[in-house]
FIKEDO-852575 format. One record per atom (N, C-alpha, C, CB): x, y, z. Coordinates in Angstrom, 1 decimal, m for minus. Each point is the difference from the previous one (the first is absolute). Last residue first. Glycine has a CB too. Layout:
SITE;X;Y;Z
SITE;X;Y;Z $
...
END
This chain:
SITE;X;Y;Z
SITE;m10.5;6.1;m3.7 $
SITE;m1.3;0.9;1.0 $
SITE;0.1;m0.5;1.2 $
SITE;m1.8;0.3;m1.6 $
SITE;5.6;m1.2;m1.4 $
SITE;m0.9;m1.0;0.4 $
SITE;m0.2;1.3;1.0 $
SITE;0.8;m3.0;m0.5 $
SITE;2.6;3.4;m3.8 $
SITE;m0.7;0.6;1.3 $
SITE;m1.2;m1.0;m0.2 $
SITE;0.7;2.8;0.3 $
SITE;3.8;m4.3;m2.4 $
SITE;m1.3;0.1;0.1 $
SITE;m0.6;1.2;0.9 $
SITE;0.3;m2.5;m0.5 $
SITE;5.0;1.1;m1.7 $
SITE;m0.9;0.2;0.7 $
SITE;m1.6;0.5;m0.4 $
SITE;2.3;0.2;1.2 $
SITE;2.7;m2.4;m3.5 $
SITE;m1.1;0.5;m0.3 $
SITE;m1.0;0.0;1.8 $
SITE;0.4;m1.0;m3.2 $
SITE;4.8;0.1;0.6 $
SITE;m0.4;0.1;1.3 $
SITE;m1.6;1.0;0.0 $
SITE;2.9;m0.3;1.0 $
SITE;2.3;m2.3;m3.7 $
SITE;m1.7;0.7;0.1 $
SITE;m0.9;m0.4;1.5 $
SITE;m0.2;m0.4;m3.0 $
SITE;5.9;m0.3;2.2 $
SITE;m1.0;m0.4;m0.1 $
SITE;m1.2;0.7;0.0 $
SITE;1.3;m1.5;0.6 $
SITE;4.6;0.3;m0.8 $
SITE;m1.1;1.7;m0.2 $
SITE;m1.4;m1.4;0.0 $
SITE;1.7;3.0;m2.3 $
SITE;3.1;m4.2;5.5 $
SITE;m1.2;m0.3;m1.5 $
SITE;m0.6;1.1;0.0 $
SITE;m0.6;m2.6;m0.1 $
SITE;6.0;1.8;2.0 $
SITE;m1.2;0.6;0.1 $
SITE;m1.5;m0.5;m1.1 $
SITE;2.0;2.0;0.8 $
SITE;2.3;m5.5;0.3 $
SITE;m0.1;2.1;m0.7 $
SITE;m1.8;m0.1;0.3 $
SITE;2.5;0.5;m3.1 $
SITE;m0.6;m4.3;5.1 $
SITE;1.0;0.5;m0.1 $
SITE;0.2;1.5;m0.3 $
SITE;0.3;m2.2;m0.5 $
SITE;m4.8;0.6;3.0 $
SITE;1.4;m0.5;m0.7 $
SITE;1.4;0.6;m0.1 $
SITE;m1.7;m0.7;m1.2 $
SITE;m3.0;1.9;3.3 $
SITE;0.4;0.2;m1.4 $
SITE;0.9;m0.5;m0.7 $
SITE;m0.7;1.4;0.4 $
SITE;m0.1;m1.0;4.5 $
SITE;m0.8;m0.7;m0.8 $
SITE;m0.2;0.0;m1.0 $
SITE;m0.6;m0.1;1.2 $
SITE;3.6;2.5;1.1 $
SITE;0.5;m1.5;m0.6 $
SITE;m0.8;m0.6;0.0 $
SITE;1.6;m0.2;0.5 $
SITE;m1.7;4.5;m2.5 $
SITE;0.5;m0.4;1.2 $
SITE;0.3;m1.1;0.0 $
SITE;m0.9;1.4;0.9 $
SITE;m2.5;2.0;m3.9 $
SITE;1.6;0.0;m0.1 $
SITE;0.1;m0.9;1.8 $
SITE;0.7;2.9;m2.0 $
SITE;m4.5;m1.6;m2.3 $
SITE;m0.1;m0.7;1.4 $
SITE;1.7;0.1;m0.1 $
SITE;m2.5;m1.8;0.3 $
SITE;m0.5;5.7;m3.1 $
SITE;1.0;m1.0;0.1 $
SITE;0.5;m0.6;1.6 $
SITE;0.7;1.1;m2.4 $
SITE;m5.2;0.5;m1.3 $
SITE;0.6;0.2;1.1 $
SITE;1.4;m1.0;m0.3 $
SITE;m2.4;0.6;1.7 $
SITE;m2.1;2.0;m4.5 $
SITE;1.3;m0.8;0.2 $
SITE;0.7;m0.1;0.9 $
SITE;0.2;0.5;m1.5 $
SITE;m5.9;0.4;0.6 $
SITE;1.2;0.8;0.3 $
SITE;0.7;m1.5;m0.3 $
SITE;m0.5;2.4;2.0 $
SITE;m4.4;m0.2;m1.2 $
SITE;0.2;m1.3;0.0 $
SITE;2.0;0.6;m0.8 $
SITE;m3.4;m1.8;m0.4 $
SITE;m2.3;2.8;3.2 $
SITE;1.5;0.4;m0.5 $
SITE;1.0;m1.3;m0.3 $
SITE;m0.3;2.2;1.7 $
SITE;m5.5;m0.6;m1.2 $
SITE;1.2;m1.2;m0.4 $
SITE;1.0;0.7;m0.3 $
SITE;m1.3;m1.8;m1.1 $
SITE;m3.3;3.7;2.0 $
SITE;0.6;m0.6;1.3 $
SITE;1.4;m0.9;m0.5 $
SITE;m2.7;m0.1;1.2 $
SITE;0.2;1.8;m5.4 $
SITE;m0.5;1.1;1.5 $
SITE;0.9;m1.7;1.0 $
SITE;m3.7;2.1;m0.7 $
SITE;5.5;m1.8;m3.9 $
SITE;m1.1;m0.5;0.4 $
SITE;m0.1;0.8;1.2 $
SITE;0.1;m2.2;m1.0 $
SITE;3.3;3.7;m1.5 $
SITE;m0.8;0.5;m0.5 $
SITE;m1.5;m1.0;0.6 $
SITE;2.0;1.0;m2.1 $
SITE;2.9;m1.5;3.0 $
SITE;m0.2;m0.3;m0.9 $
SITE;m1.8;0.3;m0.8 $
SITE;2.5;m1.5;0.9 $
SITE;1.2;3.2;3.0 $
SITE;m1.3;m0.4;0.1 $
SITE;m0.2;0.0;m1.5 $
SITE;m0.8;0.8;2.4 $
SITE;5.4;m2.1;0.1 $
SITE;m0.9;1.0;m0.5 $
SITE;m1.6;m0.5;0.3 $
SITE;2.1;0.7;m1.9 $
SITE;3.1;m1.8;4.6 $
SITE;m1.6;m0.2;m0.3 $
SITE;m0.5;0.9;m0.6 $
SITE;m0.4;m0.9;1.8 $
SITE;5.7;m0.6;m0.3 $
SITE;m1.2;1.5;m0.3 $
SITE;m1.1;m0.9;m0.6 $
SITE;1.7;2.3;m0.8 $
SITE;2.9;m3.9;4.0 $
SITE;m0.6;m0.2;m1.4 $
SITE;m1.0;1.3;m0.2 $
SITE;0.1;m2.8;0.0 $
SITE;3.1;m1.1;3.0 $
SITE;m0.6;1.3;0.3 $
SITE;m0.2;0.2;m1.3 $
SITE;0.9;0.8;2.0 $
SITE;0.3;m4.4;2.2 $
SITE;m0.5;0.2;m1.4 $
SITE;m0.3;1.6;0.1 $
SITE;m1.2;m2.7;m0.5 $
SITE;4.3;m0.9;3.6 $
SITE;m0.3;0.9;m0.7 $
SITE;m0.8;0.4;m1.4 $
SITE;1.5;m0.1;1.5 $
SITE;0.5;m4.2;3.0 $
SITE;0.2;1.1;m1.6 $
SITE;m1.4;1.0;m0.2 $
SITE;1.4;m2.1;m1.6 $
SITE;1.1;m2.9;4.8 $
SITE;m0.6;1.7;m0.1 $
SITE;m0.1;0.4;m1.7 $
SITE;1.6;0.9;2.5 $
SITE;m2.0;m6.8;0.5 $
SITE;1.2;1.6;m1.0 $
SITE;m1.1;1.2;0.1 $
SITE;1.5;m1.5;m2.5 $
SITE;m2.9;m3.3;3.9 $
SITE;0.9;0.3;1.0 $
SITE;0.6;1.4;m1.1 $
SITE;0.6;m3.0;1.5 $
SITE;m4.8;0.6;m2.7 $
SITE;1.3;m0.3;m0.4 $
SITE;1.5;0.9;0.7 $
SITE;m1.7;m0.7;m2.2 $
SITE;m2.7;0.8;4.2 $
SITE;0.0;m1.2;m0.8 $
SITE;1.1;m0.5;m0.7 $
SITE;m1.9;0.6;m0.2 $
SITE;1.4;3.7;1.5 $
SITE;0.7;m0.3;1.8 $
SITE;m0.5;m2.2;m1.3 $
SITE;m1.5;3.0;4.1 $
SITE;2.5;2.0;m6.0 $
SITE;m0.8;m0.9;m0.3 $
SITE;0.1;m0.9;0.9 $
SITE;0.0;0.4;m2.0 $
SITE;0.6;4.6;2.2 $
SITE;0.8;m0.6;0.2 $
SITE;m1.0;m1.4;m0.2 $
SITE;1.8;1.7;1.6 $
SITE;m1.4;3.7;m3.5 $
SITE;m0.8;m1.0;0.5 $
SITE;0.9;m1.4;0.0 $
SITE;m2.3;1.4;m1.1 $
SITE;1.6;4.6;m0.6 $
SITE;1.1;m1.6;0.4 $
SITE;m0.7;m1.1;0.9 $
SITE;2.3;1.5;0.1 $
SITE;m3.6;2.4;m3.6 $
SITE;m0.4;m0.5;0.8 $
SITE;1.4;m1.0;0.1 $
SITE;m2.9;0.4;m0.3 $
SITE;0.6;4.1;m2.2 $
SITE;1.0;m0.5;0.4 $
SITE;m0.3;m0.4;1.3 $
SITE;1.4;1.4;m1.5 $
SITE;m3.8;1.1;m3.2 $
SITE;0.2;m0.3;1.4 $
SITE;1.2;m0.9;m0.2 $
SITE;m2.6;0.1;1.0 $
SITE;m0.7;3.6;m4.0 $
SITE;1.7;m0.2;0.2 $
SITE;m0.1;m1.1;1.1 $
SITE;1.0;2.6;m0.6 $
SITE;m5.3;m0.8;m2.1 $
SITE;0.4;m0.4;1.0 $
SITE;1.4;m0.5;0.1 $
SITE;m2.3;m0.3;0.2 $
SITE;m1.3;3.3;m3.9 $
SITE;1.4;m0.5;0.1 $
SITE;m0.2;m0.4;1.8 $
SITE;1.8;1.8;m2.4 $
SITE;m5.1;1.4;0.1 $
SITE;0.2;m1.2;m0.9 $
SITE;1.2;m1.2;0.1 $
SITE;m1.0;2.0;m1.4 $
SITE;0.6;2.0;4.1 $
SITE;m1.9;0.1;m0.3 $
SITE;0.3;m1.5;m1.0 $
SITE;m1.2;3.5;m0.4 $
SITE;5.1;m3.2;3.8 $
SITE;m0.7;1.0;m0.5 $
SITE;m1.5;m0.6;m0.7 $
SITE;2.5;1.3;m0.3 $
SITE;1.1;m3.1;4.6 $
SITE;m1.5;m0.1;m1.1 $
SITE;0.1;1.8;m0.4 $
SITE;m2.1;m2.5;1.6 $
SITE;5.9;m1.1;1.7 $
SITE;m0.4;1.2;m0.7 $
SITE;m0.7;0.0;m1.5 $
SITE;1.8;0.7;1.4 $
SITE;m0.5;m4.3;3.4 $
SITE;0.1;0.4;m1.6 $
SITE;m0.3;1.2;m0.3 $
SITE;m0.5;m1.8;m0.6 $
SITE;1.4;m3.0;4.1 $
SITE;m0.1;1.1;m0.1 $
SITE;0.2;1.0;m1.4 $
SITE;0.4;m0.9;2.1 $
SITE;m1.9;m3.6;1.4 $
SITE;m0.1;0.8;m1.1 $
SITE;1.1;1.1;0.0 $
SITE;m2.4;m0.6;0.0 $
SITE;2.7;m3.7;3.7 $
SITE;m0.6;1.1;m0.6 $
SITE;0.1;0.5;m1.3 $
SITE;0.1;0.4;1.9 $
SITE;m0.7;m5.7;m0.1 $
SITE;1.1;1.2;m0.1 $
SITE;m0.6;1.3;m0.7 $
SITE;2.0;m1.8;m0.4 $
SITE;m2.8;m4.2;1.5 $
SITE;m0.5;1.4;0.5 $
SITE;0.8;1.0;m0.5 $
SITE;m1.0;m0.7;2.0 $
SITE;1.0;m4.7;m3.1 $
SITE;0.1;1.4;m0.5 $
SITE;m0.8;0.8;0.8 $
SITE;0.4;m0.5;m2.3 $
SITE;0.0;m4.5;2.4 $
SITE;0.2;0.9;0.7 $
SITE;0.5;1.0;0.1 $
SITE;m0.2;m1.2;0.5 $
SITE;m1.6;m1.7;m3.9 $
SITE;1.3;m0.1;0.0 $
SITE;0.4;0.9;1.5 $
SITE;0.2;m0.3;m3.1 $
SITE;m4.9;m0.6;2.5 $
SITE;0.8;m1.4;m0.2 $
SITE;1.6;0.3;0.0 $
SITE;m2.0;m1.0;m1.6 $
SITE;m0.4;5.1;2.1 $
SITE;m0.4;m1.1;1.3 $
SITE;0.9;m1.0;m0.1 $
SITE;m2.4;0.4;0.3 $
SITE;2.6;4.4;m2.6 $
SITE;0.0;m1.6;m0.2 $
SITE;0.1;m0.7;0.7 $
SITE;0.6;0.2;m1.3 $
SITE;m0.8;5.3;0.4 $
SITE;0.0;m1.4;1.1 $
SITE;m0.6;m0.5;m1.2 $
SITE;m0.5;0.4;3.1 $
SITE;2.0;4.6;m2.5 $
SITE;0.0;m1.3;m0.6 $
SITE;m0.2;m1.1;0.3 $
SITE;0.9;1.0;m0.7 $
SITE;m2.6;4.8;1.8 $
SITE;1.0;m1.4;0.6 $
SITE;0.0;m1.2;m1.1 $
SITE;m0.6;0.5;2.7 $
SITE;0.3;5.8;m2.3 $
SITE;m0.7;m1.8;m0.3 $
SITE;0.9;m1.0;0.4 $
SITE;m1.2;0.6;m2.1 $
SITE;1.5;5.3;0.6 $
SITE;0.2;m0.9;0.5 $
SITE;m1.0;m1.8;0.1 $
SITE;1.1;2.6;1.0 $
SITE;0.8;2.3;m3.9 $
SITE;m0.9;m0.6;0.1 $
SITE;1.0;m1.2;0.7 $
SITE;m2.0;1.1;m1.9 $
SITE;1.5;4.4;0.6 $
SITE;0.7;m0.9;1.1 $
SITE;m0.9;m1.2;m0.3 $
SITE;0.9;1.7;2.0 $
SITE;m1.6;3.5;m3.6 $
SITE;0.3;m1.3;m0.9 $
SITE;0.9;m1.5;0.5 $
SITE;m0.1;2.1;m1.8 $
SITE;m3.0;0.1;4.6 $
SITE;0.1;0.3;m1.4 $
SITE;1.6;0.5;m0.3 $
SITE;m2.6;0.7;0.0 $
SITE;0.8;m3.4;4.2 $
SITE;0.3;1.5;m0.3 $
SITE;0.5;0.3;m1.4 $
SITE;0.5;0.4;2.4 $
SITE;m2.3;m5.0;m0.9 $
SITE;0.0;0.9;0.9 $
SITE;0.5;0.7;m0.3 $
SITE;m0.1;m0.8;1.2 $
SITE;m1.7;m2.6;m3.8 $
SITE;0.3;1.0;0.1 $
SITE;0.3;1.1;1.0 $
SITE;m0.8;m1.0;m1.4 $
SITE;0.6;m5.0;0.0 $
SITE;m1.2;1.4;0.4 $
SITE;1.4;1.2;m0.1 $
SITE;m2.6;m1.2;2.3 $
SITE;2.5;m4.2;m3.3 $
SITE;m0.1;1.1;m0.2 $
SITE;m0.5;0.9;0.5 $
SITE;0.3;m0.8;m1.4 $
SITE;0.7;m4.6;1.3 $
SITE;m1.1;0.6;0.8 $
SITE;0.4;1.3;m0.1 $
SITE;m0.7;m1.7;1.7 $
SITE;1.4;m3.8;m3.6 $
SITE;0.7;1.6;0.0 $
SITE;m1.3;0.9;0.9 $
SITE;1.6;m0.2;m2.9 $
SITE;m0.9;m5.5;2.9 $
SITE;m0.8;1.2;0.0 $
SITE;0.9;1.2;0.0 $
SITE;m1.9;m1.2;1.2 $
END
C-alpha cells in the first residue's frame, strides 16, 4: 500500500508498506500541478537487504492515475541498479 497526502504545498508525505515483504518506510516528495518527484529508502526485512527508490510520477491525463520511471538502487537490486515503472491508483 502507498499512502500520499500533502502536507504543505508543494511537500509530499506517506508511508510504504508491504506487510508480506515487511515493508514499512516513509515517503518523501515534492508535487507540482502535473509532476510528483519522491524518494524512499526502505529496508526489505524478507530478504534481509536495504535500498532506495526514487523517480517522478506524472499524470498521464487519467483523473486519479500517476504513473512514472523509477530507479531501485541497493542491495535489493543486485549488482546494478534496475529502472522500473511504477503506476499508482487513487482509491476513494
Amino acid at each position: 500500500m502507498v499512502d500520499l497526502t500533502v502536507d504543505a504545498a508543494p511537500t509530499i508525505g506517506g508511508r510504504f508498506q508491504v506487510e508480506a515483504l515487511g515493508i514499512d518506510a516513509p515517503i518523501v516528495g515534492r508535487a507540482t500541478a502535473t509532476r510528483v518527484a519522491l524518494d524512499l529508502s526502505f529496508r526489505v526485512d524478507a530478504l534481509d537487504c536495504d535500498t532506495t527508490l526514487t523517480g517522478d510520477l506524472n499524470a498521464p491525463g487519467l483523473p486519479g492515475r500517476l504513473a512514472g520511471s523509477f530507479l531501485l538502487d541497493g542491495a535489493c537490486s543486485g549488482d546494478d541498479p534496475e529502472y522500473s515503472r511504477l503506476m499508482l491508483d487513487r482509491v476513494p
